[in-house]
C-alpha beads as a LAMMPS data file, in Angstrom:
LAMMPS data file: protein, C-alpha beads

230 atoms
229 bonds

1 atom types
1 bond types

-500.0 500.0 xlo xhi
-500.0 500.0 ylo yhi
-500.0 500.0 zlo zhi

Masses

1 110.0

Atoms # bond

1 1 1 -320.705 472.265 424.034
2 1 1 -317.349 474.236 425.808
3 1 1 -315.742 470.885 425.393
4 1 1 -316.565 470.201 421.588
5 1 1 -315.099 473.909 420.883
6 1 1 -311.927 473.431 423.069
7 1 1 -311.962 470.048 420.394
8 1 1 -312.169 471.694 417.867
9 1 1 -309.439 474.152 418.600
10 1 1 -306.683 471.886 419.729
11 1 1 -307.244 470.183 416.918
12 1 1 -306.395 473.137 414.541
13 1 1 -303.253 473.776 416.893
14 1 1 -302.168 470.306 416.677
15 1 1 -302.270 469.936 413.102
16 1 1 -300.338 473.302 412.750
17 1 1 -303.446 475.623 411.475
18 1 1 -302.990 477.847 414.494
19 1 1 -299.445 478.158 414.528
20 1 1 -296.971 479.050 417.759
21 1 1 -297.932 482.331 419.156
22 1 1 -300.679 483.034 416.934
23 1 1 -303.155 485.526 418.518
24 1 1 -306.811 484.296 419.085
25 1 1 -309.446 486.670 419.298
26 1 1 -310.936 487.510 422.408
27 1 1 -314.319 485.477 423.989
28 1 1 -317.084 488.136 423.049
29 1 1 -315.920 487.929 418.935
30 1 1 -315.310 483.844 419.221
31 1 1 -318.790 483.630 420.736
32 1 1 -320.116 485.907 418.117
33 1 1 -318.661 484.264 415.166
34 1 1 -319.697 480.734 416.355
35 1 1 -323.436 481.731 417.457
36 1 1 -322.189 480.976 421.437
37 1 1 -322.514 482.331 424.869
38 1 1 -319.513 484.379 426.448
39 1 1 -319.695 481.670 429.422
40 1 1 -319.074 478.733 427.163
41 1 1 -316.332 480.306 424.931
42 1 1 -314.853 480.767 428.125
43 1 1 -314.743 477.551 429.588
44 1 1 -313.061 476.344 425.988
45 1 1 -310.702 478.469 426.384
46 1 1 -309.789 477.581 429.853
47 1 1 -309.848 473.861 428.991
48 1 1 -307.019 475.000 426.887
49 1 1 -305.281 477.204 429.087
50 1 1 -305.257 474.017 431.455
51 1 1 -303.802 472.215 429.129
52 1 1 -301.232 474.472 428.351
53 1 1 -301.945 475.182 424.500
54 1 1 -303.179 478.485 425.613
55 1 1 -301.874 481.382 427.411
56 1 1 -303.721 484.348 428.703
57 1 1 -301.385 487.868 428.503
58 1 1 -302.438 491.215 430.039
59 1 1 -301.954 493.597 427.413
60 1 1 -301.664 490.998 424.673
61 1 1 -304.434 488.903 425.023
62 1 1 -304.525 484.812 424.358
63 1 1 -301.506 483.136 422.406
64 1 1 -301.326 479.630 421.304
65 1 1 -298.103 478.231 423.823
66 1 1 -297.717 475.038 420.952
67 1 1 -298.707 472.259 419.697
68 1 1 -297.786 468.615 421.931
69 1 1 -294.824 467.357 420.525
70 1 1 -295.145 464.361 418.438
71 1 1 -291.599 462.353 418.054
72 1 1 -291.812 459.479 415.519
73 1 1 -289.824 456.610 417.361
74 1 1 -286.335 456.751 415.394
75 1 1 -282.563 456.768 416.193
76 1 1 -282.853 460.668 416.551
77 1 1 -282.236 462.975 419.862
78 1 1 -284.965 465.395 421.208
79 1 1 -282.767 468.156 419.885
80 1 1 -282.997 467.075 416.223
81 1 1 -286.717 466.438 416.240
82 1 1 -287.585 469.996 417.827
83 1 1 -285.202 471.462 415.580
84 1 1 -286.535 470.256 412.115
85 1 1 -290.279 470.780 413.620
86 1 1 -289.512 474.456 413.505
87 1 1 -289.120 474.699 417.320
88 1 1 -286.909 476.361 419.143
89 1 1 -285.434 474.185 421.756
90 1 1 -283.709 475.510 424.570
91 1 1 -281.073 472.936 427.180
92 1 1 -280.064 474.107 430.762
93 1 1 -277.166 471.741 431.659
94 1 1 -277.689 471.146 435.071
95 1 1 -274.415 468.944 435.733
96 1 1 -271.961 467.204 433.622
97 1 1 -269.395 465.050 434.863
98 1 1 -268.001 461.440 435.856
99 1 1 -270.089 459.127 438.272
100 1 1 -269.474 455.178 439.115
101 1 1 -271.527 453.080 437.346
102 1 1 -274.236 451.296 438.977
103 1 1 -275.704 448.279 438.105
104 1 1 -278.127 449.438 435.678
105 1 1 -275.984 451.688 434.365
106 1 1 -273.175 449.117 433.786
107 1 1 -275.146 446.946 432.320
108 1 1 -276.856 449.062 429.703
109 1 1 -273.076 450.311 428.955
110 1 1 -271.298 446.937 429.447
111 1 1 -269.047 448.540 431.224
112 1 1 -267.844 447.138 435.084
113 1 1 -269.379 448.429 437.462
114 1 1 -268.404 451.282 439.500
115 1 1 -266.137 452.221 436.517
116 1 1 -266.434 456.315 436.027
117 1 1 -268.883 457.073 432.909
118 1 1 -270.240 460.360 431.732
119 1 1 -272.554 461.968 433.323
120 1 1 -274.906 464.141 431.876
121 1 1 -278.329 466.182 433.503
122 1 1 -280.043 468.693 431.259
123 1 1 -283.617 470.396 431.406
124 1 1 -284.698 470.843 427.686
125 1 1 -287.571 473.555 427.361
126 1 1 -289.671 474.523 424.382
127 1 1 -291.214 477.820 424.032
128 1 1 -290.116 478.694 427.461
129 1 1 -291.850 475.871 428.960
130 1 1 -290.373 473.018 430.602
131 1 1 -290.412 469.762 428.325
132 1 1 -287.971 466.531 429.430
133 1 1 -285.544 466.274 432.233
134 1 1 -282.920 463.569 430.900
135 1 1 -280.395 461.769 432.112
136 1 1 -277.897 460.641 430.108
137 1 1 -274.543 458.293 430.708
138 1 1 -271.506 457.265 428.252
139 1 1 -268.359 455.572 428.152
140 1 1 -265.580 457.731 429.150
141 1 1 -263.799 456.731 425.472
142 1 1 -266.344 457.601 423.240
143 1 1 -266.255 461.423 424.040
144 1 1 -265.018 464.248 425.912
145 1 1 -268.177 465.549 427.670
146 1 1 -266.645 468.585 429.412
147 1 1 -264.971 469.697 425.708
148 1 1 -268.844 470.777 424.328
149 1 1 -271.717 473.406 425.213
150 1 1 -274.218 471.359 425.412
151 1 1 -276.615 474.033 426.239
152 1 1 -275.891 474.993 422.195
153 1 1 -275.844 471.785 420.294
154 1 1 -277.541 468.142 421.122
155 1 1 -275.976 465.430 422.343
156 1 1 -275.851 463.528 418.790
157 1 1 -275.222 466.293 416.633
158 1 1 -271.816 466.224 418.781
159 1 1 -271.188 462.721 418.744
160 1 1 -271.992 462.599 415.161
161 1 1 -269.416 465.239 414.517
162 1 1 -266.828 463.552 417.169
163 1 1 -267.461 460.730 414.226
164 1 1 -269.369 458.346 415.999
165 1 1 -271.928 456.396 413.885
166 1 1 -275.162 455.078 415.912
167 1 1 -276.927 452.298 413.934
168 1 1 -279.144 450.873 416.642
169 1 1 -281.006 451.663 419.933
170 1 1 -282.760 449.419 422.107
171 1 1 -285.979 451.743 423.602
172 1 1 -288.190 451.157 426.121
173 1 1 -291.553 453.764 426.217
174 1 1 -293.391 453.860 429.932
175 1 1 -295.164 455.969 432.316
176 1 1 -295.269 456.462 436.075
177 1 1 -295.351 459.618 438.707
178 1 1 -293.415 463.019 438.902
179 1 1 -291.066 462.944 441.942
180 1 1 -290.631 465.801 444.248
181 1 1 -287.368 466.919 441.900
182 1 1 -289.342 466.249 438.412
183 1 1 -292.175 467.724 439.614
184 1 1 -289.715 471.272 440.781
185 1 1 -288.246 470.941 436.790
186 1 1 -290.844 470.298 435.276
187 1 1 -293.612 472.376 436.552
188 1 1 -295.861 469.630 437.604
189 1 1 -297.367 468.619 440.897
190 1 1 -295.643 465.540 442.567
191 1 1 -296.700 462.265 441.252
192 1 1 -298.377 464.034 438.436
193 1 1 -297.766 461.587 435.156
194 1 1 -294.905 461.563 433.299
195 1 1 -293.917 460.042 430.304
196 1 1 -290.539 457.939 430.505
197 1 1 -288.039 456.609 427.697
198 1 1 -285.175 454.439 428.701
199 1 1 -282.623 454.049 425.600
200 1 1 -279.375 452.487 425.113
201 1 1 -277.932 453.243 421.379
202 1 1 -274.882 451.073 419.948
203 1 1 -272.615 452.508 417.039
204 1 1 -271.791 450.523 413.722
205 1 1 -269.255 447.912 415.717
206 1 1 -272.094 447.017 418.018
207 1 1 -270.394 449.364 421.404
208 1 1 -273.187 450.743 423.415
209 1 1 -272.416 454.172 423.034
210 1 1 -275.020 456.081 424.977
211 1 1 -277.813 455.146 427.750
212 1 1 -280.616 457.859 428.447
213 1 1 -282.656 458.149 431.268
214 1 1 -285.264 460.756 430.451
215 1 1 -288.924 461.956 431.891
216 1 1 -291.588 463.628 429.827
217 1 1 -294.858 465.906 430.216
218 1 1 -297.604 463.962 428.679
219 1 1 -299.782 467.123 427.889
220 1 1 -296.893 468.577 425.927
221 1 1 -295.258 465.351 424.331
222 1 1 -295.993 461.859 423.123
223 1 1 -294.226 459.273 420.973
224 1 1 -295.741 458.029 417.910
225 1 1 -295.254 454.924 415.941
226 1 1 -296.337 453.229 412.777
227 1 1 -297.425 449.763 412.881
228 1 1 -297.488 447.297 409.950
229 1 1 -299.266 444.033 408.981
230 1 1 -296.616 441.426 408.709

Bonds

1 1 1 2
2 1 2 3
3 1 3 4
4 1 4 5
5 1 5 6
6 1 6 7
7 1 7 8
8 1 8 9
9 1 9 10
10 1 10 11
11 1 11 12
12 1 12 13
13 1 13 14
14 1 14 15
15 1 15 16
16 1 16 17
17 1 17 18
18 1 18 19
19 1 19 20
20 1 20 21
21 1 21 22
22 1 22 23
23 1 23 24
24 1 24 25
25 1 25 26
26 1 26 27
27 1 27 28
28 1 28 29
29 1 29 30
30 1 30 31
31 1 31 32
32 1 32 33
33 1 33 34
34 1 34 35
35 1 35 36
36 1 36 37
37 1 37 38
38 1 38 39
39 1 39 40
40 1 40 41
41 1 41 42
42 1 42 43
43 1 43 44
44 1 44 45
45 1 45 46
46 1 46 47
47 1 47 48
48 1 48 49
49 1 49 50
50 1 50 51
51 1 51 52
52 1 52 53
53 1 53 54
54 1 54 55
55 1 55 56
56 1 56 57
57 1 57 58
58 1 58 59
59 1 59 60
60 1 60 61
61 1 61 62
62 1 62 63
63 1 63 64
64 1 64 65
65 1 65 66
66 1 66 67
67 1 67 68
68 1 68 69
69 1 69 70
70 1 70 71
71 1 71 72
72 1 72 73
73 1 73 74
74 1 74 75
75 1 75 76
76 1 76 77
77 1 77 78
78 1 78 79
79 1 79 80
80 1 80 81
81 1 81 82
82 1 82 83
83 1 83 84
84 1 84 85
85 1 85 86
86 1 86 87
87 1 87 88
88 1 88 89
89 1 89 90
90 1 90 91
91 1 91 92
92 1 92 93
93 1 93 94
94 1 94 95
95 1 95 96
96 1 96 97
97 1 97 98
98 1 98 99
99 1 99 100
100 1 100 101
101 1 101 102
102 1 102 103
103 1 103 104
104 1 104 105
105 1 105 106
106 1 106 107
107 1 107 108
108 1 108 109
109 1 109 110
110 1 110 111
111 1 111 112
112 1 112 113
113 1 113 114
114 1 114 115
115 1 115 116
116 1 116 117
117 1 117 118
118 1 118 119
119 1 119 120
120 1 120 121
121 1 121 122
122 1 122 123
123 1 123 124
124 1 124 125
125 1 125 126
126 1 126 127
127 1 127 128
128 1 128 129
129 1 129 130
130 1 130 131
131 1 131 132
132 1 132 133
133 1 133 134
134 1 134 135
135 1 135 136
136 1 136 137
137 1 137 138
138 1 138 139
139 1 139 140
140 1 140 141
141 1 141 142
142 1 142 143
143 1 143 144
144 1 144 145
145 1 145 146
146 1 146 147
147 1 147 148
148 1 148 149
149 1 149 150
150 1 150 151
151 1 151 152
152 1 152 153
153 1 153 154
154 1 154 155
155 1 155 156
156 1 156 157
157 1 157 158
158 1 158 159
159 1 159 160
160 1 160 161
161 1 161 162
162 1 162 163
163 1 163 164
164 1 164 165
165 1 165 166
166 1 166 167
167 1 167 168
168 1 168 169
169 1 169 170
170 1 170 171
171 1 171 172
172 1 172 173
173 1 173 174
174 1 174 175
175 1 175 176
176 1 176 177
177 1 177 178
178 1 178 179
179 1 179 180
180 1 180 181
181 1 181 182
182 1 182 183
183 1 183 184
184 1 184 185
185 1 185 186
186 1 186 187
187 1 187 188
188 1 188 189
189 1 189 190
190 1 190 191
191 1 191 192
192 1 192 193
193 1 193 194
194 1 194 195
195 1 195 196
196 1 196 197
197 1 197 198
198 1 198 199
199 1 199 200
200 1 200 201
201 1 201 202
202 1 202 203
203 1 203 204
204 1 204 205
205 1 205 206
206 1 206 207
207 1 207 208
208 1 208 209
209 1 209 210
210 1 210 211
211 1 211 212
212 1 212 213
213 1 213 214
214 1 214 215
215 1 215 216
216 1 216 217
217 1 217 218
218 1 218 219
219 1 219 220
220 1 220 221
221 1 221 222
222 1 222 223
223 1 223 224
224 1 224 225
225 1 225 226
226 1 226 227
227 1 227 228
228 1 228 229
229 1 229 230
């Protein structure tokens, strides 16, 4: 029964009915209004808790954290899609600079490798919670990295205004375990899952522009896609 209820409630959170920091009332009233026992209200509640939709605040009481992020599979950045969802991203750059290329790296870039490329690290949070830790890498001509706060604007939105037009990405969507480091960012346990999206985006003359490394917490993110009958 706990585990219908905590259903039923993510659902309503997920589909934007409880919205971001809405207040939920406390055990004895849910169990009340829904002809319950404290005991099970409770465990709902904690499913949720564990989940990280819910919070529990001395003083304040229990808050709905969010929603899991749903990103439609499109040429956009993380930045954009939090940012028209109503959210209220926040990026800690954790290093910028220029790195050799490696072979992956070069490849993805076509540049030679052990040529210097951008380097970029960031830690993007939502509602104070930890969300992706990306990696990101670009050709030392297409922009001046060290020239932007990235911490204020995405990575796009810059390049976009630096006039560079991205007309295709080649994506690929996976899944394997936190390391120690991810699982430090990201508030996770080591070798908890994680979400992964590898991306290299090209502009309108076909340069590859941009290659992202970047890690994701499944309970607070997933990718969605829409399939059609050909």
């Amino acid at each position: 029964m706990y585990f219908q209820v905590a259903e039923q409630f993510e659902r309503a959170i997920l589909d934007g009915t409880i919205g971001p920091g809405e207040r939920i009332d406390n055990e004895i009233s849910l169990a009340a209004d829904l002809g319950l026992s404290r005991p099970t209200m409770r465990q709902a509640i904690q499913v949720l808790v564990d989940k990280g939709m819910l919070v529990r605040k001395r003083g304040v009481g229990t808050q709905v954290v969010h929603g899991k992020i749903r990103r439609s599979v499109e040429l956009t950045s993380l930045f954009d899609d939090l940012s028209v969802a109503g959210q209220k991203p926040r990026t800690d750059v954790l290093s910028v600079g220029t790195v050799p290329a490696d072979d992956d790296i070069s490849r993805e870039l076509q540049v030679s490798k052990g040529a210097d490329v951008w380097s970029l690290e960031r830690l993007r949070y939502v509602d104070r919670q930890p969300l992706a830790h990306m990696h990101n890498y670009l050709p030392l001509d297409v922009v001046d990295l060290a020239a932007v706060d990235l911490e204020q604007t995405g990575l796009y939105a810059h390049l976009r205004d630096c006039g560079v037009v991205m007309r295709v990405a080649r994506q690929r969507i996976g899944a394997r375990g936190a390391t120690v480091a991810e699982a430090q960012l990201l508030d996770e346990r080591k070798g908890a899952p994680l979400l992964t999206m590898s991306r290299t985006a090209y502009d309108n003359a076909g340069r590859a522009v941009e290659y992202g490394r970047h890690a994701y917490r499944p309970d607070l993110y997933a990718f969605e896609l829409t399939l059609v009958d050909r």
